[in-house]
C-alpha positions in Angstrom: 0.0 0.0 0.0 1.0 3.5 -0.6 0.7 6.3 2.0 0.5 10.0 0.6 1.2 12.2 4.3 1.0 15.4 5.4 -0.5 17.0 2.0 -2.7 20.0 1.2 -5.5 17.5 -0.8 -7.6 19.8 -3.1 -10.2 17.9 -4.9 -12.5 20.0 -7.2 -15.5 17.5 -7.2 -15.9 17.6 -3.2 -14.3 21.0 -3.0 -12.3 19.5 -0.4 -9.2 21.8 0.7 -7.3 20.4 3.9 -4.3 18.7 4.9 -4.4 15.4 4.7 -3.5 11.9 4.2 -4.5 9.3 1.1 -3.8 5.7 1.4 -4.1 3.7 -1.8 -4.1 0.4 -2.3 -3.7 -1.1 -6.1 -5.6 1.1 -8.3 -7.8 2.5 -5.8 -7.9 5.2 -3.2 -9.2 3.6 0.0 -9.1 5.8 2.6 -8.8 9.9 2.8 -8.7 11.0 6.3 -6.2 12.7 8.8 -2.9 10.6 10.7 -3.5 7.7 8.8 -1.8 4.6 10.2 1.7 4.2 8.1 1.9 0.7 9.1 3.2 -2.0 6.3 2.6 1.5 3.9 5.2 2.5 1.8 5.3 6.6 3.0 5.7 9.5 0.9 5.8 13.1 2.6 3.8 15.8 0.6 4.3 17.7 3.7 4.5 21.6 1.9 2.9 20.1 -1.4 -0.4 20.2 -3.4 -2.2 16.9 -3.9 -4.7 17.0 -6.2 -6.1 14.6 -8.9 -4.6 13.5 -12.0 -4.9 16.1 -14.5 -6.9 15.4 -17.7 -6.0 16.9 -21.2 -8.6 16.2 -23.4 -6.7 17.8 -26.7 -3.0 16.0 -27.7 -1.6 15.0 -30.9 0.9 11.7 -30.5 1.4 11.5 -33.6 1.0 7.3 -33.5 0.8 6.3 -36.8 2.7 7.9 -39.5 4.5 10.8 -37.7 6.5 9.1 -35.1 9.7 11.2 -35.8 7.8 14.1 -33.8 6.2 11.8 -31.3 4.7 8.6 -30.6 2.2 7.1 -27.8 4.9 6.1 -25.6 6.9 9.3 -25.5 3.6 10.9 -25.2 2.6 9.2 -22.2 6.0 10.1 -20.9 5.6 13.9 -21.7 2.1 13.8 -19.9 3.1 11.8 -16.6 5.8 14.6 -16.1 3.2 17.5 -16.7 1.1 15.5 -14.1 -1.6 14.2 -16.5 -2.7 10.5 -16.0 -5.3 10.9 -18.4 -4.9 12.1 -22.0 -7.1 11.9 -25.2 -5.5 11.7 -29.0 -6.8 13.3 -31.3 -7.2 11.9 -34.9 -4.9 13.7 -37.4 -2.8 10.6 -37.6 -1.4 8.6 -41.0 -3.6 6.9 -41.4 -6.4 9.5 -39.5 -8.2 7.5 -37.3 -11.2 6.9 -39.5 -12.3 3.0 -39.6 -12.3 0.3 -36.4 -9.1 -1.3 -37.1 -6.7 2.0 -37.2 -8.6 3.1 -34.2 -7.8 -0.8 -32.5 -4.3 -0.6 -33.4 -3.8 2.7 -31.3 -5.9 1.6 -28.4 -3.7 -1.3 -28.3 -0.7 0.7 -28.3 -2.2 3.4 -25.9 -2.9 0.2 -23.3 0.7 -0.7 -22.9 1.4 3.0 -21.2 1.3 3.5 -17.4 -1.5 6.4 -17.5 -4.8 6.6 -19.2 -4.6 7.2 -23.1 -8.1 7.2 -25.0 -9.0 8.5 -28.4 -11.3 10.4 -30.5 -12.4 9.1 -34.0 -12.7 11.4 -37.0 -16.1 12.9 -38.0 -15.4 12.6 -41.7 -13.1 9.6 -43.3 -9.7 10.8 -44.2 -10.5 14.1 -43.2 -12.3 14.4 -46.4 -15.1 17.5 -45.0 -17.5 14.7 -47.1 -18.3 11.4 -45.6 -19.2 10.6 -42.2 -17.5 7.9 -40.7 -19.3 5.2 -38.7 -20.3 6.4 -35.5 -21.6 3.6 -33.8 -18.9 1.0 -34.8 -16.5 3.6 -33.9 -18.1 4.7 -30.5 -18.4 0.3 -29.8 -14.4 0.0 -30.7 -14.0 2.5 -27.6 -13.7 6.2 -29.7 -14.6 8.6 -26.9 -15.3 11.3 -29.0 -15.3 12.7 -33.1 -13.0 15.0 -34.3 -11.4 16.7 -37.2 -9.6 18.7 -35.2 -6.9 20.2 -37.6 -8.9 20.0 -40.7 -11.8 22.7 -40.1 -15.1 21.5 -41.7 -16.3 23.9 -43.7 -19.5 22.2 -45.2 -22.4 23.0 -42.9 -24.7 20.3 -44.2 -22.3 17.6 -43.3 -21.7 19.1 -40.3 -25.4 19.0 -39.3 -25.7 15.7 -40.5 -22.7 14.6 -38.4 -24.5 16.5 -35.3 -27.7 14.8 -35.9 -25.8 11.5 -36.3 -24.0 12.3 -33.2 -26.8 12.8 -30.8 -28.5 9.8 -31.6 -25.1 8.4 -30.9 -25.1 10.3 -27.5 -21.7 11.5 -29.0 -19.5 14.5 -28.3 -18.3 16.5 -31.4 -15.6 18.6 -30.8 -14.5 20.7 -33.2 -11.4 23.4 -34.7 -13.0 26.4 -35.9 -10.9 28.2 -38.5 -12.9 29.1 -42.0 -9.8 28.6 -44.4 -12.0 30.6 -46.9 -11.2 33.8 -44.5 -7.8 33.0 -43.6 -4.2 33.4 -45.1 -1.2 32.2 -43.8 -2.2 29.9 -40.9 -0.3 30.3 -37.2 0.1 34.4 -37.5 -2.1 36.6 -35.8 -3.5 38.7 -38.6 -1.9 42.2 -36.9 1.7 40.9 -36.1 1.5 38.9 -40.1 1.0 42.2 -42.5 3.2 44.7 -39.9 6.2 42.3 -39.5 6.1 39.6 -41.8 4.2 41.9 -44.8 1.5 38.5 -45.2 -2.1 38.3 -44.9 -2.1 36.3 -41.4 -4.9 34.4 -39.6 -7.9 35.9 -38.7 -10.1 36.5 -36.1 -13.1 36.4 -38.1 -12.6 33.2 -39.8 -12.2 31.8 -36.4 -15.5 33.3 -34.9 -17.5 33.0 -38.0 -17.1 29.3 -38.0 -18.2 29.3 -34.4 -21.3 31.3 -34.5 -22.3 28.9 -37.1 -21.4 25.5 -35.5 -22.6 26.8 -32.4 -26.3 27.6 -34.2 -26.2 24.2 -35.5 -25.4 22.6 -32.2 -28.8 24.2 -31.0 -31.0 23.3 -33.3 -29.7 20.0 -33.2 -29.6 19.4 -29.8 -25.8 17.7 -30.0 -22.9 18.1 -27.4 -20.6 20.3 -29.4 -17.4 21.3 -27.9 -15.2 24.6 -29.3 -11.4 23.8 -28.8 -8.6 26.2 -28.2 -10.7 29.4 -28.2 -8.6 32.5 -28.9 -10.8 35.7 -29.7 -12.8 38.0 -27.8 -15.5 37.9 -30.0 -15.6 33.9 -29.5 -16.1 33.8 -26.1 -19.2 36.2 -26.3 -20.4 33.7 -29.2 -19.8 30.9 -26.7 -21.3 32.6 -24.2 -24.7 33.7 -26.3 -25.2 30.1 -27.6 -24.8 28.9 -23.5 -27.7 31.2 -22.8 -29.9 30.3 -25.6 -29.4 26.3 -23.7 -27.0 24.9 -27.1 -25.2 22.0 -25.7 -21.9 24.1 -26.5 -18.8 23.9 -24.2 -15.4 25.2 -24.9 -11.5 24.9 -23.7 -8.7 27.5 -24.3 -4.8 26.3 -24.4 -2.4 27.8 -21.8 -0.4 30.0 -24.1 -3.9 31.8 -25.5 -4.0 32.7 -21.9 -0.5 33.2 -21.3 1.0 35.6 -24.1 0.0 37.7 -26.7 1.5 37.6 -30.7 4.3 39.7 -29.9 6.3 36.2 -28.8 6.6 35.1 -32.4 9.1 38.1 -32.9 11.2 36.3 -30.0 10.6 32.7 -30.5 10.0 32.6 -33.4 8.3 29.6 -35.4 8.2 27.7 -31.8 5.6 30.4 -30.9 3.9 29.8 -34.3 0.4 27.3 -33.6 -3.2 27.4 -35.0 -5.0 29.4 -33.5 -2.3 32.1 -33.4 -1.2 33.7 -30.4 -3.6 37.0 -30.5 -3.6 40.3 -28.6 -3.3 41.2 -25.2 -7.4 42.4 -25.3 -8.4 38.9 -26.6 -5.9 37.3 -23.8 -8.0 39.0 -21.0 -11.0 38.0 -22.6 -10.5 34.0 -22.8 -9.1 34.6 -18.8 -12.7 36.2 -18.6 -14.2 33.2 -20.2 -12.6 31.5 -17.8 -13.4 33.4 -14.7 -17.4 33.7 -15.9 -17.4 29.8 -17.0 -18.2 30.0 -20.5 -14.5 28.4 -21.3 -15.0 25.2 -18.6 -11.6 23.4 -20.0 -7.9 24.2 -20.5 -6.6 21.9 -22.7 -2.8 21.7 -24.1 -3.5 21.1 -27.9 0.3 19.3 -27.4 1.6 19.5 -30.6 4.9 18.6 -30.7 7.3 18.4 -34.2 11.1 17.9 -34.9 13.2 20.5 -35.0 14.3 20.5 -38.2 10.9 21.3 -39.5 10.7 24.4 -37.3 14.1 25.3 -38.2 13.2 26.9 -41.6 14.4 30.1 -42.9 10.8 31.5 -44.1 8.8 31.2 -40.8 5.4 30.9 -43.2 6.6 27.7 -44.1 7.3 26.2 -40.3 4.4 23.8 -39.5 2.4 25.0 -36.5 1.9 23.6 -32.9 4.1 23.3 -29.5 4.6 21.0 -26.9 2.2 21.4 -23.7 2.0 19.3 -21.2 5.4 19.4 -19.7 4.5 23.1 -18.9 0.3 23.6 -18.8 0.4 23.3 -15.1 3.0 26.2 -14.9 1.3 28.0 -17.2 -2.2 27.9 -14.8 -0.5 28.9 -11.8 1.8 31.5 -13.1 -0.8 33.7 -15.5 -4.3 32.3 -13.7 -3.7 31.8 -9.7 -0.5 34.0 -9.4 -2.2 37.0 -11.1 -5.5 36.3 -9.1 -8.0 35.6 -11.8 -8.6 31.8 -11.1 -8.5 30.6 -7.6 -5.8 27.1 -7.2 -9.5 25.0 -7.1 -11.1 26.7 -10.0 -7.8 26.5 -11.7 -7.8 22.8 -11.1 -11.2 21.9 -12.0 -10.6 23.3 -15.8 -7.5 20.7 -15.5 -9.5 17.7 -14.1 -13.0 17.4 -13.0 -14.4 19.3 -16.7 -12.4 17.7 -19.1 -13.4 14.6 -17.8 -17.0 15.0 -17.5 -17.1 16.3 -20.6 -15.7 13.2 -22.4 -17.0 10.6 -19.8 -13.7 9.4 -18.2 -13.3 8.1 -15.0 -11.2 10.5 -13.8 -10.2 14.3 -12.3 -11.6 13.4 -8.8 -10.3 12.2 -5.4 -12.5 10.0 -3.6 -12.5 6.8 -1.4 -12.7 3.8 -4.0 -12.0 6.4 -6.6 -9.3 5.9 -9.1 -5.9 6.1 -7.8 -4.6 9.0 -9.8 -2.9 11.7 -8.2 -0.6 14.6 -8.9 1.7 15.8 -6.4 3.2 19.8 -7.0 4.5 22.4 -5.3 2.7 25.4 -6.1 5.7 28.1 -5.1 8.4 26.8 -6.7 10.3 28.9 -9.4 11.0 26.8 -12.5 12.9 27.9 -15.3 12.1 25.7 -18.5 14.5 24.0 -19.6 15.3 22.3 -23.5 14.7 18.8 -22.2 11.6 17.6 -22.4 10.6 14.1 -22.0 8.7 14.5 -25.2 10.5 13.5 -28.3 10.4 17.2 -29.2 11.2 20.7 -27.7 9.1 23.0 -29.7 7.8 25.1 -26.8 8.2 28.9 -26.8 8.1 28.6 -23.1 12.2 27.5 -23.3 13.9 30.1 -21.0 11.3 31.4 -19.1 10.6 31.2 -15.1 7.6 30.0 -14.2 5.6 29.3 -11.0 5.1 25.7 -9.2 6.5 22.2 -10.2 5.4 18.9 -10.6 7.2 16.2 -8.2 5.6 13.3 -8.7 2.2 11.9 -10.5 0.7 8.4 -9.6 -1.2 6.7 -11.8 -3.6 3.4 -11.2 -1.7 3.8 -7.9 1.9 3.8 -9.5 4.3 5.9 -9.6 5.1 7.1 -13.3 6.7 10.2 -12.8 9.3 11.3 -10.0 11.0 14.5 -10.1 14.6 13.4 -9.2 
């Protein structure tokens, strides 16, 4: 049995918020109370440290099959369990996409051999084709906990309906990326920051909130569980926010660095600051922390996105793929632009992290409880961490290299194991 001592326990479900101990006991949680007998218990001290639940990312890209140079499930799992995520969902924009039963099988079966919790979406159209729906059902029986195109924006609004009528009777989330490519230029450049410094016609705001007010009028007249990823305007969250009060079944996340900086890093980092959605202004920063505070954004979620160097090492920045690595610094991220700066309390911050993301896609999971799931994080909210190169991630695309951050992650437990231990 393992004995977790002395720690502050913050569990967003029970809103508990006390020191205490946690003794698990395989995969489960048995017993949460104070000066628990350490008897026959191997002891760890959290005396000074945060235990909360494993977090949850609901939006990471493992590239397993067809990209495995940049990352594969294993390395991915790695990457999580030292963020402190024990459960993680792929998405789809694999080779080949995850479009049938047996591509989804092969990398469930891969995603069962790691030490946390890996799951997977399914695409809503095959191949990413914006044409065909795939099979729901067959997809949702192989164990597909959600559809997705995410990457591929679907701009035909009858398919989408059809694939939101299809996917309520499947009692199915959609979640979808909302960039109109019909309103956009060069992809990963905030429309400002691409014409003044890089004399292009960027990404823009409209094509990103366009798309939304659309989907999200379509998820009310359906009645389907739609879900916005990675918001990044102003004028989406108010979208959001009007579809909410009209009773759509709409929920939506925002990544860390949408909350954390503005455009301006691409003139520092570079194509490691490049990503879809671009980093945007400082006004649309305060507004997704404002979606946040208000509950119209109820999920932070990474979008890890990780890709070799050498293909972010090209000379013409418009022709660096988009995307950076997440979860080795979301945690740091939350604490350092969301508690620190007093918009998010450490509870609210953590429910966006656990508790949401996995009611929202049905996972056991983001709670502590007795018989609960043994899956724990273990962090030290006042440390000062300055990101390093090394990531345990096969890549090190993060603009976040070289800055100091608040809080640390020292040790996440997963199904009651230890799979990550800061040494």
């Amino acid at each position: 049995m393992l004995l977790i001592k002395n720690g502050r326990v913050l569990d967003p479900k029970s809103q508990v918020d006390k020191v205490c101990d946690i003794l698990i006991d395989g995969q489960k949680i048995v017993k949460i109370a104070e000066q628990l007998d350490s008897k026959d218990c191997e002891v760890i001290d959290a005396t000074g440290l945060v235990v909360a639940p494993g977090l949850v990312d609901v939006h990471v890209h493992f590239r397993e099959p067809g990209q495995t140079h940049k990352e594969d499930i294993h390395t991915g799992a790695l990457s999580a369990a030292a963020g402190g995520f024990t459960s993680v969902v792929m998405m789809a924009n694999t080779n080949p996409t995850i479009s049938t039963v047996e591509t989804l099988q092969e990398v469930l079966v891969s995603a069962q051999k790691e030490a946390i919790h890996i799951y997977s979406v399914a695409t809503v159209t095959h191949q990413f084709d914006g044409k065909s729906i795939t099979d729901f059902a067959a997809l949702k029986k192989a164990g597909a906990v959600a559809l997705s195109d995410d990457g591929i924006p679907l701009t035909n609004a009858a398919v989408v309906r059809a694939a939101m009528q299809e996917a309520k009777k499947q009692d199915m989330l959609i979640s979808l990326h909302e960039e109109d490519p019909d309103l956009n230029g060069i992809l990963g450049l905030n429309e400002g920051i691409a014409a003044k410094y890089f004399h292009v016609c960027g990404a823009t705001g409209l094509a990103e909130y366009s798309m939304i007010a659309r989907d999200a009028m379509i998820a009310y007249e359906t009645g389907a569980k739609v879900h916005i990823q990675h918001l990044s305007k102003a004028e989406s969250v108010k979208v959001v926010a009007f579809a909410q009060g009209l009773g759509a079944k709409v929920s939506a996340e925002v990544a860390p660095q949408h909350f954390s900086r503005t455009e301006d890093l691409l003139l520092t980092k570079g194509a490691n600051a490049k990503m879809n959605p671009p980093l945007r202004t400082e006004s649309d920063r305060l507004a997704v922390i404002e979606g946040l505070k208000s509950g119209v954004i109820s999920v932070i979620a990474t979008d890890h996105a990780p890709h070799h160097a050498d293909e972010k090492a090209v000379l013409d920045i418009t022709q660096a793929p988009s995307g950076m690595t997440g979860l080795e610094t979301s945690l740091s991220l939350g604490l350092t632009y969301l508690v620190e700066e007093g918009h998010l309390s450490l509870m609210d911050l953590l429910e966006k992290m656990t508790l949401n993301p996995a009611r929202l896609y049905g996972l056991d999971a983001g709670y502590l409880a007795e018989d609960g799931p043994a899956d724990l994080v273990l962090f030290d909210p006042q440390a000062q961490r300055l990101v390093g190169e090394t990531f345990a991630s096969k890549s090190s695309n993060s603009p976040f290299v070289g800055d100091l951050l608040k809080g640390e992650v020292l040790l996440t437990i997963a199904s009651g194991n230890i799979v990550y231990q800061k040494v």
